[in-house]
Each structure stands twice: as C-alpha cells, then as structure tokens.
C-alpha positions, 0 to 999 in steps of 0.5 A, spaced: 500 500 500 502 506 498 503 513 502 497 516 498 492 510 499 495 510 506 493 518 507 486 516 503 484 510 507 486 515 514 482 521 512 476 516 510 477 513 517 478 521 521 472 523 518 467 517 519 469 518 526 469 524 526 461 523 524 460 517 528 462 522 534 457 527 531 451 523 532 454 519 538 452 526 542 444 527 540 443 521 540 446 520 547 443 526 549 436 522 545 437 517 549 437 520 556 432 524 555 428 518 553 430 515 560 428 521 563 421 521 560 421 514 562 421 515 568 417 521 569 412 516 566 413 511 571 412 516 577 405 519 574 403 512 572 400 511 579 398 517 580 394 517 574 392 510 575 388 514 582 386 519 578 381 515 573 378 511 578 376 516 581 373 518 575 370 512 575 367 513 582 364 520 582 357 517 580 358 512 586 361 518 590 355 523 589 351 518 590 353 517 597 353 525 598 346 525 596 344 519 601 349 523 607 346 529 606 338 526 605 340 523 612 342 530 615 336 534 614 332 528 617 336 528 622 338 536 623 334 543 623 337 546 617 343 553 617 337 557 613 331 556 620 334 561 624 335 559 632 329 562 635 325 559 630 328 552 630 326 552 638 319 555 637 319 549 632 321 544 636 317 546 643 310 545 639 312 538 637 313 536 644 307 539 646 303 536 640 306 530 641 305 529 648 297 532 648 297 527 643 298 522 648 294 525 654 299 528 658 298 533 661 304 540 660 305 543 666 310 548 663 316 549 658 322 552 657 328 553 651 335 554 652 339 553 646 348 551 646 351 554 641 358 550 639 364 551 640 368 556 636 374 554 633 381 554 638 387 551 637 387 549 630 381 545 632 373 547 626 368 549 630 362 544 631 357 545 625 350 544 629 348 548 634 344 545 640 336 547 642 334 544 648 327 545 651 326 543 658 318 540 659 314 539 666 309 534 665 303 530 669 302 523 666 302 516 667 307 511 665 303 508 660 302 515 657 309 517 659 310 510 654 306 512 648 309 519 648 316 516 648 315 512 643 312 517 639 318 521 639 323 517 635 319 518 629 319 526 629 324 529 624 327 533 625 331 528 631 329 530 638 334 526 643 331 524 651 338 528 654 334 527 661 328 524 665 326 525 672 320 521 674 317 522 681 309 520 683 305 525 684 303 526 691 296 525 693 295 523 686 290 518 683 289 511 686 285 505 685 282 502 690 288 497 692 294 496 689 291 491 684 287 497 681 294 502 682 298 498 678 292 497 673 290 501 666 290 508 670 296 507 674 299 513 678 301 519 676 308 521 675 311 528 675 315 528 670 320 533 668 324 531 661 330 535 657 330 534 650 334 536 644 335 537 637 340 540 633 341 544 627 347 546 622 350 552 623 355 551 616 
C-alpha cells in the first residue's frame, strides 16, 4: 500500500469518526432524555392510575353525598331556620306530641348551646344545640306512648334527661291491684330534650 492510499484510507477513517462522534452526542443526549421521560412516566403512572378511578367513582361518590346529606336534614334543623325559630319549632312538637298522648304540660322552657368556636387549630362544631326543658303530669303508660312517639319526629329530638317522681296525693285505685292497673299513678315528670341544627 502506498503513502497516498495510506493518507486516503486515514482521512476516510478521521472523518467517519469524526461523524460517528457527531451523532454519538444527540443521540446520547436522545437517549437520556428518553430515560428521563421514562421515568417521569413511571412516577405519574400511579398517580394517574388514582386519578381515573376516581373518575370512575364520582357517580358512586355523589351518590353517597346525596344519601349523607338526605340523612342530615332528617336528622338536623337546617343553617337557613334561624335559632329562635328552630326552638319555637321544636317546643310545639313536644307539646303536640305529648297532648297527643294525654299528658298533661305543666310548663316549658328553651335554652339553646351554641358550639364551640374554633381554638387551637381545632373547626368549630357545625350544629348548634336547642334544648327545651318540659314539666309534665302523666302516667307511665302515657309517659310510654309519648316516648315512643318521639323517635319518629324529624327533625331528631334526643331524651338528654328524665326525672320521674309520683305525684303526691295523686290518683289511686282502690288497692294496689287497681294502682298498678290501666290508670296507674301519676308521675311528675320533668324531661330535657334536644335537637340540633347546622350552623355551616
């Protein structure tokens, strides 16, 4: 081989190299890019994979919503019926209710608790509470009927408390078999009672 096919062959060699290292660097730079979108890829995937199954759900999870706020207002006075008004409303259903089932009402009194405030990083309760106090005559079975009649008033209203005491020189039967009939003897009763309404 002469010098001059040496020098040819050399130069070839030089600039296909010279080439090869030209395209080595954006493909290498292709390349890692590739590995870098790879990788985001891998991390969204999961994330993304969360994402359409909530969307999946939405329907089921508005439907609960729905359920959970239908069984709210069942249960609670709504935030647009002011305090007073609320109150008012829930002392003439325990006055129906009790007529209803032959009590007889001595007196009764409102008294409502606002929630708590919000301290501490703590959220403030979302229900304030309507208290009615009620002063009642009855007998128990009377007393019973009443009871019952409450769990199905909605608004909810709650027993936080009941004092029973017999009425002194009240109505009694000849003998004990007629005291413990269906009279009975009379109670005195007093009974705080409770319901709640949405503040929020």
């Amino acid at each position: 081989m002469n010098p001059r096919q040496l020098r040819a062959r050399l130069c070839l060699g030089l600039a296909l190299g010279l080439v090869l290292l030209l395209l080595a660097l954006p493909l290498g730079y292709i390349v890692d890019k590739k590995l870098w979108a790879d990788g985001i890829i891998d991390d969204i995937e999961p994330r993304y994979a969360r994402l359409l199954g909530l969307q999946e759900m939405a329907e089921r999870i508005e439907r609960a919503r729905a359920q959970a706020e239908a069984v709210l207002q069942e249960q609670v006075y709504p935030a647009s019926l002011d305090t007073d008004r609320a109150g008012a409303d829930l002392q003439q259903r325990l006055r129906a209710v009790a007529q209803q089932a032959g009590l007889s009402i001595q007196g009764s009194q409102i008294t409502t608790v606002p929630p708590a405030s919000a301290r501490d990083g703590t959220p403030a309760e979302p229900f304030e509470r309507i208290a009615v106090t009620i002063n009642l005559e009855a007998d128990l079975p009377a007393l019973q009927e009443m009871l019952s009649a409450l769990q199905q008033q909605r608004p909810a209203i709650h027993v936080e408390s009941l004092s029973l005491r017999p009425v002194r020189g009240g109505r009694r039967g000849r003998n004990a078999a007629d005291a413990e009939g269906e009279d009975g003897q009379r109670l005195t009763v007093q009974a705080r009672l409770n319901a709640f309404r949405v503040t929020q």
